[in-house]
N, C-alpha and C positions, 0 to 999 in steps of 0.2 A: 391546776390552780390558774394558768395562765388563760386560761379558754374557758374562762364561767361566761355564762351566757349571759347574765344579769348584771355582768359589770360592762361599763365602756368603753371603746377600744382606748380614750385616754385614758381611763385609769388603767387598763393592762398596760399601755407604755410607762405608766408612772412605775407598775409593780416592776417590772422586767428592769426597768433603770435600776431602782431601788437595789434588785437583787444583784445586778452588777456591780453595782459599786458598797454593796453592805458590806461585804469583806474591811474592806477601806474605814468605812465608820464604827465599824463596831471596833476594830484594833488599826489605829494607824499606825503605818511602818513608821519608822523609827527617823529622828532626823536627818534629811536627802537622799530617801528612796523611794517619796512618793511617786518619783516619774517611773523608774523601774517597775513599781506595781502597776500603775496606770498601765504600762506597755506589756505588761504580764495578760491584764486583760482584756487587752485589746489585739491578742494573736487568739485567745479563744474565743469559740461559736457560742451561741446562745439562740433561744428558741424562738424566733418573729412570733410579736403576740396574735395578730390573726391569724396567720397561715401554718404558723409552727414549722418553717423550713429554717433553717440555720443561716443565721446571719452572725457578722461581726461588725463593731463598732472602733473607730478609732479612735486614739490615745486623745487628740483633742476634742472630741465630743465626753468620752469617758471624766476627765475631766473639769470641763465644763457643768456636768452634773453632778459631779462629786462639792465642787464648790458654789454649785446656786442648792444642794440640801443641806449642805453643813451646819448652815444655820438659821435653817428654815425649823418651823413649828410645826409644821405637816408637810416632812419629802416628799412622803406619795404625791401631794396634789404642786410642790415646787418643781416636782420631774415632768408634770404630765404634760402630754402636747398642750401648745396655748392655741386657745378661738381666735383669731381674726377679731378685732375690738369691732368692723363695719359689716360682720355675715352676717347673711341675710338684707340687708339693707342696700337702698340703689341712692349714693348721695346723689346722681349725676339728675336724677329725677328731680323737679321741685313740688312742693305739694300741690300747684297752679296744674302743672303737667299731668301729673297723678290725676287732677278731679276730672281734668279735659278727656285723658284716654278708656277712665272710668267710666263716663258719661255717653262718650262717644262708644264704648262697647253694649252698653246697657241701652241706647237707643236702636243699634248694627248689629245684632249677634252675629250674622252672617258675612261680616266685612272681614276679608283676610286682615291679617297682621300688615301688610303693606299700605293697604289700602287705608288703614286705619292712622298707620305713619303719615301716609300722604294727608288726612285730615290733620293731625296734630303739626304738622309744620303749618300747613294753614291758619291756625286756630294762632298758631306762635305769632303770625304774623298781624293779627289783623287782633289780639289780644297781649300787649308787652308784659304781662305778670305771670304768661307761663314761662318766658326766660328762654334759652338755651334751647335748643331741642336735643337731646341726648344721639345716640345713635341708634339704626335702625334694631341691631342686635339687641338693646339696650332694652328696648322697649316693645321685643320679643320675649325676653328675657322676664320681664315684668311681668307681662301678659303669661307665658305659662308659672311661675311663681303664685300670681295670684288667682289661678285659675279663671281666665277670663279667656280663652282660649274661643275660637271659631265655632257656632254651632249650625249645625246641619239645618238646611228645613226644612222640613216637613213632608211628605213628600203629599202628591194629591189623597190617597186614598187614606191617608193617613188624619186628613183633615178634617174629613165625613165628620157628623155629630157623634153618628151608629156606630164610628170604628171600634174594630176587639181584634186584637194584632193575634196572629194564629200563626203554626208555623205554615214555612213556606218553601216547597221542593224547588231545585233547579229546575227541573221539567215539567213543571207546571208554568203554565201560562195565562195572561188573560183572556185570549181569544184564541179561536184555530188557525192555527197558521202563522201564531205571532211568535 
């Protein structure tokens, strides 16, 4: 059950919670022995939902989830890992930033990621509504994210009108002797 394929690794951490602490919700101990139980469960292993190697969890995580599902409407989904409210997203970027290195990629295909930096601090300078310039990482970062990545050119033969790309042995050559 742990390992469907079709589910997400946050819902298998919502299920695997769940089942840790379902004991607890479905019969709670009795009055002041919830910590006792907690610490009951938390010297036993349980099955990691990706890998399935044995892991345990400690009493102050245990719970911690036993009281954000108690009175939740759907535990599964109040257990499950939380997203980052900003993945995916680069605030450090402005949208100014954004059109400049877009632009400048779509005019350069061939302009590394540095070189492309060294224009966009330019462009900051001598344009104040791109703002900030972020870091060079930053906007590496961006660049492979949005697929705008360095392209090759072309090479001569490849440029011909008549070109038809065939394979091509190491030992072959284009002239003797080359």
């Amino acid at each position: 059950m742990m390992h469907a394929k079709n589910m997400s690794t946050r819902e298998r951490w919502g299920i695997l919670r769940l089942a840790i602490i379902g004991p607890l919700l479905m019969s709670p101990p009795e009055e002041g022995l919830l910590g006792a139980a907690i610490l009951d469960l938390a010297k036993r292993f349980w099955e990691y939902p990706s890998t399935g190697l044995p892991v345990n969890f400690s009493a102050k995580s245990i719970e911690r989830w036993f009281y954000a599902s108690r009175g939740a409407a759907n535990p599964i989904l109040a257990l499950e890992r939380k997203v980052p409210s900003r993945t995916g997203t680069q605030p450090s970027l402005t949208a100014a930033a954004i059109q400049v290195i877009t632009e400048l990629r779509g005019a350069h295909t061939t302009w590394s990621a540095q070189l492309l930096y060294d224009n966009l601090e330019c462009a900051a300078k001598s344009q104040p509504s791109v703002g900030d310039v972020p870091s060079y990482a930053t906007v590496c970062r961006f660049l492979k994210n949005n697929r705008l990545g360095k392209r090759k050119k072309p090479r001569l033969h490849e440029q011909a009108p008549d070109f038809v790309p065939r394979e091509r042995r190491l030992f072959e050559v284009r002239h003797v002797n080359g």
